[in-house]
N, C-alpha and C positions, 0 to 999 in steps of 0.2 A: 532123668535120662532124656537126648536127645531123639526126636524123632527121625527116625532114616532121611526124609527130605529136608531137614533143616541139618542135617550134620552131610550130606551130599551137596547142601550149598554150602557150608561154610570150606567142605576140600575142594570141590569148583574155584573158591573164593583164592584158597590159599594157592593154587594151580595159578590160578591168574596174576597173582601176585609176585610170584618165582620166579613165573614164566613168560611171562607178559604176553599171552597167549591162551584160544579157549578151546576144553580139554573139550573132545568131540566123542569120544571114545566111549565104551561102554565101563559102566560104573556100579556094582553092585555091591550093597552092604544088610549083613546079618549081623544081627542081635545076639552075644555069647551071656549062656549064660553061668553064672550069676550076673555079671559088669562085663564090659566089654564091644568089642567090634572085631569081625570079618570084613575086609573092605580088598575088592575083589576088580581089578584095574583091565579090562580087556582092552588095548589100545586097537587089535586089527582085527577085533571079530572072532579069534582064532580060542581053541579047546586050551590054552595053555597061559591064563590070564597071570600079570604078577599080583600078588595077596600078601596083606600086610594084615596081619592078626595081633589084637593086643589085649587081654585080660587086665584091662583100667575103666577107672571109672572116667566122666566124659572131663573133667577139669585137669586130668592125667593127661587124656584119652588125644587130646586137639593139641598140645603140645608136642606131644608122640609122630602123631602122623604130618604134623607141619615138616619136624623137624627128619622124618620118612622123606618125604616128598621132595624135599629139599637134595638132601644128601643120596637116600638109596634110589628113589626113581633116575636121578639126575645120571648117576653112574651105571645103573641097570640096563639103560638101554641108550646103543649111539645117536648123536644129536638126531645126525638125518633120518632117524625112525619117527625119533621124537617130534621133529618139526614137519615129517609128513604128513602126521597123525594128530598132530594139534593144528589150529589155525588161528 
């Protein structure tokens, strides 16, 4: 199992990658148990973060949320949020 700061860089990593831009935002992740993640995207500070939850194990787990990232963050929120809140 990955530790919270080495799996918070590798989605940093994959943010960067996407996006070609670095994610500045607030980033929190819990441990599901048995296997799994809570990963908890606060982009403006605000009570109402989006959360990507997935009961996998971590060689699931980073295919998952690349392919998260890519697809449902991209559509979840419009560019100009996006590009205000990333830099």
């Amino acid at each position: 199992m990955m530790t919270h700061t080495e799996l918070k860089q590798v989605i940093l990593e994959y943010m960067r990658d996407l996006y070609k831009m670095e994610y500045i935002g607030g980033l929190d992740i819990e441990s599901l148990d048995p296997v799994g993640y809570k990963v908890s995207f606060n982009f403006d500070r605000s009570e109402m973060p989006l959360v990507i939850i997935a009961d996998l194990p971590d060689e699931e787990f980073l295919p998952f949320i690349k392919t998260k990232l890519d697809v449902v963050l991209f559509n979840a929120l419009p560019f100009n949020i996006l590009k205000g809140l990333v830099i």
